[in-house]
BALOBA-1460 file (C-alpha; in Angstrom, 3 decimals):
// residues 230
<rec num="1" residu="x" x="106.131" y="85.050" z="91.795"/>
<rec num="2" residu="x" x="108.055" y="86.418" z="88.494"/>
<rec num="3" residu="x" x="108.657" y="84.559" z="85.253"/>
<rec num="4" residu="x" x="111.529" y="81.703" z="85.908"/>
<rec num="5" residu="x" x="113.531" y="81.408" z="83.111"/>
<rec num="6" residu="x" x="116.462" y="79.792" z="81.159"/>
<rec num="7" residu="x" x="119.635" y="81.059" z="80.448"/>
<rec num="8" residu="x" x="123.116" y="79.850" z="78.762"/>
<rec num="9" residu="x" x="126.157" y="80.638" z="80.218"/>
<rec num="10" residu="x" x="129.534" y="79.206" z="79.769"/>
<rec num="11" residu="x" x="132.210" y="78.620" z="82.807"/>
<rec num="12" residu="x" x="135.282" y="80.805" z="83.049"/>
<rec num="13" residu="x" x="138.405" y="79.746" z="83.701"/>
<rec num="14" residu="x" x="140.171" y="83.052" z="83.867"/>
<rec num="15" residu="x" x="138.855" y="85.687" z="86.507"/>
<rec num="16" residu="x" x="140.630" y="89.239" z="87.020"/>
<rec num="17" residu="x" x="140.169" y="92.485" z="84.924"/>
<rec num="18" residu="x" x="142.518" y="91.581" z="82.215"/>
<rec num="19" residu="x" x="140.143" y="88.278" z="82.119"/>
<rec num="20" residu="x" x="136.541" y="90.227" z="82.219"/>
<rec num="21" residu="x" x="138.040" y="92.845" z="79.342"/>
<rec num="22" residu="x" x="138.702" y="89.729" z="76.918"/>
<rec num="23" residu="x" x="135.485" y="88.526" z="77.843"/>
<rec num="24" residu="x" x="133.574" y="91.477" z="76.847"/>
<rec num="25" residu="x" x="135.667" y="92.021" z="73.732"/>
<rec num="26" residu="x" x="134.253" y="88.666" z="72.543"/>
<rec num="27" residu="x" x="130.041" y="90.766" z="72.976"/>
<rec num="28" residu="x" x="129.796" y="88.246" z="76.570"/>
<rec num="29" residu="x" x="129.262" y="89.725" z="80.143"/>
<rec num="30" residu="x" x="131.280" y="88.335" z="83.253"/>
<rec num="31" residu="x" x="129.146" y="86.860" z="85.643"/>
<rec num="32" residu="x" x="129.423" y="85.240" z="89.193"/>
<rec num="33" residu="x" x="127.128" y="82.473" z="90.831"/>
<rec num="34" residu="x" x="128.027" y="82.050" z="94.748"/>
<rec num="35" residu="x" x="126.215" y="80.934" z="97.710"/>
<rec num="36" residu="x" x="124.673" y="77.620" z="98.429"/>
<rec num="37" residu="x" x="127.629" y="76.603" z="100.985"/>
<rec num="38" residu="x" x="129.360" y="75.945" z="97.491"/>
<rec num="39" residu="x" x="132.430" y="77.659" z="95.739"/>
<rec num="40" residu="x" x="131.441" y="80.394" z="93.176"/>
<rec num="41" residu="x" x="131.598" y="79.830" z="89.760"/>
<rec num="42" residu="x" x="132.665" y="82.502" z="87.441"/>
<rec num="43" residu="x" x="130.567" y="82.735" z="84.135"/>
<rec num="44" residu="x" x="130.259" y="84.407" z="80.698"/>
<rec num="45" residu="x" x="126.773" y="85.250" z="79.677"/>
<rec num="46" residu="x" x="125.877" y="86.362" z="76.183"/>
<rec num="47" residu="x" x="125.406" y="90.550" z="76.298"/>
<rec num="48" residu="x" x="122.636" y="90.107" z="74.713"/>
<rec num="49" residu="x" x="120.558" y="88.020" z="75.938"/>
<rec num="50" residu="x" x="121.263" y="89.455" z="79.434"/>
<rec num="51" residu="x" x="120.048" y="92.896" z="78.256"/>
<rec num="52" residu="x" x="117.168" y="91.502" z="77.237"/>
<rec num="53" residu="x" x="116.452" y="90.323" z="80.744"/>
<rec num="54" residu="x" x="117.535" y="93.103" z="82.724"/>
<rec num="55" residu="x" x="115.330" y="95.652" z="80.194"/>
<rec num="56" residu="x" x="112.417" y="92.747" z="80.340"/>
<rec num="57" residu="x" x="111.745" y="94.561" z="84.208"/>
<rec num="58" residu="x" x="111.309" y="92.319" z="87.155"/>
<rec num="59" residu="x" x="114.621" y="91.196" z="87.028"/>
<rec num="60" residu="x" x="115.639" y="91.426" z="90.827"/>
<rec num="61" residu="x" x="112.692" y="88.964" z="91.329"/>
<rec num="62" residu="x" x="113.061" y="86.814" z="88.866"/>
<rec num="63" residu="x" x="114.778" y="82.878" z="89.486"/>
<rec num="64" residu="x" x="116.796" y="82.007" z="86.611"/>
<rec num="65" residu="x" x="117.975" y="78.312" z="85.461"/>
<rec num="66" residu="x" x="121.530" y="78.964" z="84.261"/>
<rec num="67" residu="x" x="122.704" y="76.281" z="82.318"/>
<rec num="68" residu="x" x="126.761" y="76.010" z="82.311"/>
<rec num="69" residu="x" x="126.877" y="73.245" z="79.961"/>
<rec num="70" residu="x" x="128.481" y="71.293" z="83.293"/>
<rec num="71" residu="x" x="125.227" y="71.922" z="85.065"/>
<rec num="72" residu="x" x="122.215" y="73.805" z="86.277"/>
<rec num="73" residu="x" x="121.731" y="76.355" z="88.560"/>
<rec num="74" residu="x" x="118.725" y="77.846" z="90.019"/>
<rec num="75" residu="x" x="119.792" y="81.298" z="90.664"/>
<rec num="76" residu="x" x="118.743" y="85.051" z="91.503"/>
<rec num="77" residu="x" x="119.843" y="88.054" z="90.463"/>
<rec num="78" residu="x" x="121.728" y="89.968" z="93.381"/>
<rec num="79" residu="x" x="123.716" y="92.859" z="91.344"/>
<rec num="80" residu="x" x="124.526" y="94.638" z="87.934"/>
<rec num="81" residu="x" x="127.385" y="96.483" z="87.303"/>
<rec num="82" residu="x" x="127.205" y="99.170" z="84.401"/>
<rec num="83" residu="x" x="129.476" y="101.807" z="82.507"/>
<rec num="84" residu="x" x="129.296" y="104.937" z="84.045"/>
<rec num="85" residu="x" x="129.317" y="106.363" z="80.437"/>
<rec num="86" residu="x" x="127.489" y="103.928" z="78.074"/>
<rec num="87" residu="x" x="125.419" y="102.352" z="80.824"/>
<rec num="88" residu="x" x="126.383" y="99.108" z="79.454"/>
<rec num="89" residu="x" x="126.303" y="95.999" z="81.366"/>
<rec num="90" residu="x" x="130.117" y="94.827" z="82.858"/>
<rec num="91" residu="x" x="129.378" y="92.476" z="85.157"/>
<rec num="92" residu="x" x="125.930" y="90.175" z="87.121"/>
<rec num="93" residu="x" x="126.071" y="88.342" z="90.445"/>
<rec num="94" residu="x" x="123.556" y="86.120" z="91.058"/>
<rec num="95" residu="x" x="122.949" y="84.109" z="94.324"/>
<rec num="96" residu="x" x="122.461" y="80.341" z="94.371"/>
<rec num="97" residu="x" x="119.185" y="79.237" z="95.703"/>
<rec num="98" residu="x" x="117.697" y="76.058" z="96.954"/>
<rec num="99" residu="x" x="114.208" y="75.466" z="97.946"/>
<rec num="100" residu="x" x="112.979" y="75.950" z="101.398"/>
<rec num="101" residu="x" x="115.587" y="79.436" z="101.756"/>
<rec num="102" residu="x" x="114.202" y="82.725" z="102.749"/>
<rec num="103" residu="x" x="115.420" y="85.814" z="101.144"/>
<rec num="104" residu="x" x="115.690" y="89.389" z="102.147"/>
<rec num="105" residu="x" x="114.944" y="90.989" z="98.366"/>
<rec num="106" residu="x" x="113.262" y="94.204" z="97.616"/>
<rec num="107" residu="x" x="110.162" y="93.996" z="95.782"/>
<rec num="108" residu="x" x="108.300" y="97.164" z="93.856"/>
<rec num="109" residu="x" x="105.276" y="98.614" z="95.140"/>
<rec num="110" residu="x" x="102.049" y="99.172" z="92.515"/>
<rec num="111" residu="x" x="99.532" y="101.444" z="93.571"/>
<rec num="112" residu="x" x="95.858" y="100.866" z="92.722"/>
<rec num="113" residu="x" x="92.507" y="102.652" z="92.733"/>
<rec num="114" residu="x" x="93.975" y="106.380" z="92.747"/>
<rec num="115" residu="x" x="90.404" y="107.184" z="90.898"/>
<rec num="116" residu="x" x="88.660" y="105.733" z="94.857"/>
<rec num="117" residu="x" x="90.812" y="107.923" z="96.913"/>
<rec num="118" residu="x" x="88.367" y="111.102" z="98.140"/>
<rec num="119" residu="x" x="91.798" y="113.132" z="98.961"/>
<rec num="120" residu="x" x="93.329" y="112.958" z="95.059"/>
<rec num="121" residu="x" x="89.424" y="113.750" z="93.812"/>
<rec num="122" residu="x" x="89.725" y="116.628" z="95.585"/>
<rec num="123" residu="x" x="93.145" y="117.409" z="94.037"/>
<rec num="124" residu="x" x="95.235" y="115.844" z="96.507"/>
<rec num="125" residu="x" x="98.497" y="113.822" z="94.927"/>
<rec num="126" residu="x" x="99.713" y="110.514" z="95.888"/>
<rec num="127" residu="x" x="102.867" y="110.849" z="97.737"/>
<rec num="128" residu="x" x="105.000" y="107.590" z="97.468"/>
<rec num="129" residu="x" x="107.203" y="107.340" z="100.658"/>
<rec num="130" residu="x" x="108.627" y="103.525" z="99.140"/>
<rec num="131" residu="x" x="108.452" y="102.722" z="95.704"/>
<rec num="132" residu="x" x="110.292" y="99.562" z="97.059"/>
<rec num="133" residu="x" x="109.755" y="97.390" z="99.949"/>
<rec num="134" residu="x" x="112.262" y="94.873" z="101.326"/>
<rec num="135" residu="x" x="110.587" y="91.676" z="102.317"/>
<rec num="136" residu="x" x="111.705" y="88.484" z="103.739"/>
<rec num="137" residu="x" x="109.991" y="85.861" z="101.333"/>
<rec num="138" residu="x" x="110.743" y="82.169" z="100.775"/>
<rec num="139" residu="x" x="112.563" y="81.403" z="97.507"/>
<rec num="140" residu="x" x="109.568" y="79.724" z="96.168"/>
<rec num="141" residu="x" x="107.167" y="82.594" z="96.413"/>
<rec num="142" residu="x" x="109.688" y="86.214" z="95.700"/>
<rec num="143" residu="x" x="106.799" y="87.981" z="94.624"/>
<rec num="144" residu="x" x="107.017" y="90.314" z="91.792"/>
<rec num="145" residu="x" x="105.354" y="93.321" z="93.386"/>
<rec num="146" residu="x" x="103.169" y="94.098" z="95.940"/>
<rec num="147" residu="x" x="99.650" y="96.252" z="95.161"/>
<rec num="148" residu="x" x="98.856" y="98.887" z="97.770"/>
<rec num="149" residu="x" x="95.106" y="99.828" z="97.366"/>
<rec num="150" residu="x" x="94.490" y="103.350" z="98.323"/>
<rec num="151" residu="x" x="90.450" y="103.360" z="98.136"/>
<rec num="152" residu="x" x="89.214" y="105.813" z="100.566"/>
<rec num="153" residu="x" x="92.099" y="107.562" z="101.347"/>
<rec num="154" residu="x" x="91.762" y="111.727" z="102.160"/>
<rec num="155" residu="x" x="94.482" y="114.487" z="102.123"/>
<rec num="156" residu="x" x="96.985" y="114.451" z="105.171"/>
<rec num="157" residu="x" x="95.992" y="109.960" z="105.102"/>
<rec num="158" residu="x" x="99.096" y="107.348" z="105.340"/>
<rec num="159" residu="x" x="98.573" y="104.381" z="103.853"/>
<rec num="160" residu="x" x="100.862" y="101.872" z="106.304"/>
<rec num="161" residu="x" x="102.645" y="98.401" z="105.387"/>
<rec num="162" residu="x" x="99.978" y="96.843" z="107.683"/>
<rec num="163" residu="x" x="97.181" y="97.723" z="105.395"/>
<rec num="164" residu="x" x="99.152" y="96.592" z="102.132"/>
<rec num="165" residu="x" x="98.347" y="92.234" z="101.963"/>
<rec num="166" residu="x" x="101.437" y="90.472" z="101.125"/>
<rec num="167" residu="x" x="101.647" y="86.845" z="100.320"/>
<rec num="168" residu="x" x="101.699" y="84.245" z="102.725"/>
<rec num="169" residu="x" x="105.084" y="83.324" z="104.284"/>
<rec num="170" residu="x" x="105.841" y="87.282" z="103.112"/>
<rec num="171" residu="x" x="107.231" y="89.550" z="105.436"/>
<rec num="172" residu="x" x="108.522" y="93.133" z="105.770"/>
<rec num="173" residu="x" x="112.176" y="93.348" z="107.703"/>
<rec num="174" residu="x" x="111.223" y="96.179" z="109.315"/>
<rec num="175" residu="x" x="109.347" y="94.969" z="112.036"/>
<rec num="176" residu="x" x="109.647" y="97.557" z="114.639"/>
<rec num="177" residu="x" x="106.883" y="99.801" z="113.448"/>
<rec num="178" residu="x" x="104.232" y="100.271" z="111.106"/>
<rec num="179" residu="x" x="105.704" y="101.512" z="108.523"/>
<rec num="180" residu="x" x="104.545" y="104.231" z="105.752"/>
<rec num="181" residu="x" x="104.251" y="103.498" z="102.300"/>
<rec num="182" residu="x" x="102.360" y="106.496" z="100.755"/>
<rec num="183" residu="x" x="100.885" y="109.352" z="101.753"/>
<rec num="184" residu="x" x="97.685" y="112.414" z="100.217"/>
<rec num="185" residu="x" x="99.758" y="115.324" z="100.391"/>
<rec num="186" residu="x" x="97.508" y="118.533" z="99.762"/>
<rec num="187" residu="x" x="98.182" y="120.556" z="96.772"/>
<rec num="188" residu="x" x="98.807" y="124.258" z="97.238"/>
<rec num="189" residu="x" x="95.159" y="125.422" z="96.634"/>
<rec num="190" residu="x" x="93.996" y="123.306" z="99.430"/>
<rec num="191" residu="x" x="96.697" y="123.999" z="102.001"/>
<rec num="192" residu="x" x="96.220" y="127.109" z="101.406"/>
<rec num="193" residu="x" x="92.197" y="127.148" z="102.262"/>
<rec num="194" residu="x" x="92.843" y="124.795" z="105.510"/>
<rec num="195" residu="x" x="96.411" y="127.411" z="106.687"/>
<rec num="196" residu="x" x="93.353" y="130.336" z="106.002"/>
<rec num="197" residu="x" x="90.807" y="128.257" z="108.347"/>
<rec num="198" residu="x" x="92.914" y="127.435" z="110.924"/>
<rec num="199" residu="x" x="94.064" y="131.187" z="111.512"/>
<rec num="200" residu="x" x="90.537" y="132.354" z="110.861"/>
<rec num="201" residu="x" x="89.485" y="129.913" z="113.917"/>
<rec num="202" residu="x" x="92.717" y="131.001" z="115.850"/>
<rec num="203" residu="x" x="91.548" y="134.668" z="115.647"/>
<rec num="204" residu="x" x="88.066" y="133.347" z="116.543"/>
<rec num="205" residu="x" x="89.466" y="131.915" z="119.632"/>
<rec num="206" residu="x" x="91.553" y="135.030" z="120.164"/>
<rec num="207" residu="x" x="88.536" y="137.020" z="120.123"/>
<rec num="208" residu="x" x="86.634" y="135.375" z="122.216"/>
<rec num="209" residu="x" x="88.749" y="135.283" z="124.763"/>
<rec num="210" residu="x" x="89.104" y="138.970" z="125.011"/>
<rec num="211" residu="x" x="85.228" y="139.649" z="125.081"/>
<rec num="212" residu="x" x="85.521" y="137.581" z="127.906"/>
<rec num="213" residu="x" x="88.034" y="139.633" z="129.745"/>
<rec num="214" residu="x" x="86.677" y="142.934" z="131.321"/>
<rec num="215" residu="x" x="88.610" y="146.404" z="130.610"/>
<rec num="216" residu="x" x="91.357" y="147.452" z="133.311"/>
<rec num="217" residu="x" x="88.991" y="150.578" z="134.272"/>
<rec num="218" residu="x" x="85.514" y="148.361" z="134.813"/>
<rec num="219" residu="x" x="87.524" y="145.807" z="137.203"/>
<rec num="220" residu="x" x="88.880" y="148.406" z="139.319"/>
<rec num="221" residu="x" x="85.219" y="149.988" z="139.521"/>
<rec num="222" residu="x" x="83.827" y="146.817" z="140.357"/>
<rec num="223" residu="x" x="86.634" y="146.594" z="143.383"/>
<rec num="224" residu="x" x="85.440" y="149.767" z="144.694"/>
<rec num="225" residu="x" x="81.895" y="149.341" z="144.770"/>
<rec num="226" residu="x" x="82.166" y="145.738" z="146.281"/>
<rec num="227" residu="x" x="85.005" y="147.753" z="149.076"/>
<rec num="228" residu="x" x="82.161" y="149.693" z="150.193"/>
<rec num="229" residu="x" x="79.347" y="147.629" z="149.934"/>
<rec num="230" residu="x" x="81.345" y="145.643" z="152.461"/>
């Protein structure tokens, strides 16, 4: 599970765009805690010490206490809202949480043991299909990422969501099919030798085949000889 951590927050009383602008004029970033079957609450968190959390990484998995100096509130980060220009960060929601929820969250995928995969020795590259997976996962156990080992892997392998472990009470939403995570794509060298194999064996098969078949002339001297013979 990531880091849970503490952070200071003060309630606002004024919400709209007038209301956010004033807020970030004074260096604090309009935030919003709702869920929990209980009203939102509309917050002011200092810019920087949100920054630091967002930059920190993990932040999307990561429970934070928010103290409102009215009271505490175990929350998770849901959104972030930034300047299309400056990239600078307008506005958080974060979702109350209680224990005993489940979550729908998407959690990072680390990939491990390229150096044990047989299909990148031989030049093949690792082909990430979902650098993100979304799990269902109670509140008490988000995990921070999940490692997909891809030891003995070989060029044109799939690595599927069945073969990645995930903690217990951690599940993937998609639960229709097994799922790709990552595939050995050849590089061009070697798609180029197996494209020159399979046409050499094509023409092989070609070739045999017409050995096989007798020339139009041969068959029709055959017919005669077996038309008098009879």
């Amino acid at each position: 599970m990531g880091e849970v951590y503490d952070l200071s927050a003060t309630v606002r009383d004024k919400v709209g765009k007038g209301a956010a602008r004033a807020t970030r004029r004074e260096n604090l970033v309009p935030a919003v805690i709702y869920g929990g079957k209980k009203p939102p609450v509309s917050i002011a968190i200092g810019a920087r010490d949100i920054e630091r959390r967002v930059y920190a990484g993990g932040f999307y998995t990561s429970l934070a206490n928010i103290d409102t100096g009215q009271e505490k509130i175990r929350a998770l980060p849901r959104d972030v809202q930034r300047h299309p220009v400056n990239d600078r960060i307008l506005h958080v929601d974060f979702l109350r949480v209680e224990s005993g929820m489940t979550l729908t969250i998407e959690v990072p995928v680390r990939f491990i043991n390229e150096e044990l995969s047989p299909g990148i020795k031989r030049g093949g590259v690792l082909n990430v299909v979902r650098h993100r997976v979304s799990l269902e996962t109670p509140v008490d156990a988000i995990p921070e990422e999940i490692v997909a080992d891809v030891t003995g892997l070989d060029i044109n392998d799939a690595l599927h969501i069945s073969s990645v472990s995930l903690p217990e009470g951690v599940t993937p939403t998609i639960t229709d099919r097994d799922f790709t995570v990552a595939t050995i794509a050849a590089p061009a060298g070697v798609k180029e030798e197996l494209r020159a194999a399979a046409e050499a064996a094509a023409a092989a098969e070609e070739e045999g085949e017409l050995e096989g078949e007798a020339p139009e002339g041969e068959e029709a001297a055959v017919e005669e000889t077996e038309a008098s013979e009879s």
